[in-house]
N, C-alpha and C positions, 0 to 999 in steps of 0.2 A: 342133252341140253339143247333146247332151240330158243334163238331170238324172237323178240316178239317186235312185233311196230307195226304203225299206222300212220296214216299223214291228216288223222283228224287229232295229234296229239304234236304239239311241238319236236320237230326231227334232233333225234341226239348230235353235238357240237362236236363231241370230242369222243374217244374210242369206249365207248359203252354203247349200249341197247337200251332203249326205250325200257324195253324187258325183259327177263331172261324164265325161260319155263322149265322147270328142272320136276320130272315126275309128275305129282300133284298139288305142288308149289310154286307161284309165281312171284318174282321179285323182279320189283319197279325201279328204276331209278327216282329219283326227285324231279319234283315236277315245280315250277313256277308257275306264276299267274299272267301268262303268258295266253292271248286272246288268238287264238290259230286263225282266226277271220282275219284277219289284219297283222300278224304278225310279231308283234309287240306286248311290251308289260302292259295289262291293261290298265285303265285310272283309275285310281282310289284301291286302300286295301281289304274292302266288300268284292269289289270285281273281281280282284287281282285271287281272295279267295275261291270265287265258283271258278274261274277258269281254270285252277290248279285241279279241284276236284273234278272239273268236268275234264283236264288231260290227263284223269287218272283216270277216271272212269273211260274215255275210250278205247287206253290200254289193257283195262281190265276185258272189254267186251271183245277187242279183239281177239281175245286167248280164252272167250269162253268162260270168263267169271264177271260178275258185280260187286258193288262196295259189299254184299254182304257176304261177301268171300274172305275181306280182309280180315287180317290176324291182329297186325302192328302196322304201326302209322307213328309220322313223326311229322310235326309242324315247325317251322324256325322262324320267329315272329319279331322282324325289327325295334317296335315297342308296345311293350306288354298291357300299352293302355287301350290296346285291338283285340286283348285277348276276347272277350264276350262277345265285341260283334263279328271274330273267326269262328268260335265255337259253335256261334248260334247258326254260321253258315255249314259248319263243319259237318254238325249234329244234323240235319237237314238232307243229308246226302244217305244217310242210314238210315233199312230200315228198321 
């Protein structure tokens, strides 16, 4: 088992890893829409979604895979009247 991390992906708070690489499987923790340029949630929840995928993606690249490595994915979406314009960001990240 090795950790993974980056400092172009929001640093973990609390006693987890960014990532954890087991074999040929990588498992991420959850990532918010947190803007690493600036440090912070970024505004509106369009931003708030690329920023999540793009601190995903830079964990994925530091351990040597891309979004089109992932298996499973889970989104947690305060109101579900965001759903289409997260999806439509979501879907955008795969190719």
């Amino acid at each position: 088992m090795k950790a993974v991390s980056t400092n172009k992906a929001p640093a973990a708070i609390g006693p987890y890893a960014q990532a954890v690489q087991m074999g040929d499987f990588l498992y991420t923790s959850g990532q918010l829409g947190i803007d690493v340029t600036v440090g912070k949630l970024a505004d509106g929840v369009e931003n708030q979604a690329h920023c999540a995928m793009k601190n995903l993606g830079a964990i994925l690249a530091e351990a040597g895979y891309g979004y089109e490595n992932i298996v499973k994915t889970t989104i947690f979406l305060q109101d579900l009247g965001d759903f289409a314009k997260v999806n439509a960001i979501y879907e955008s990240y795969f190719p």
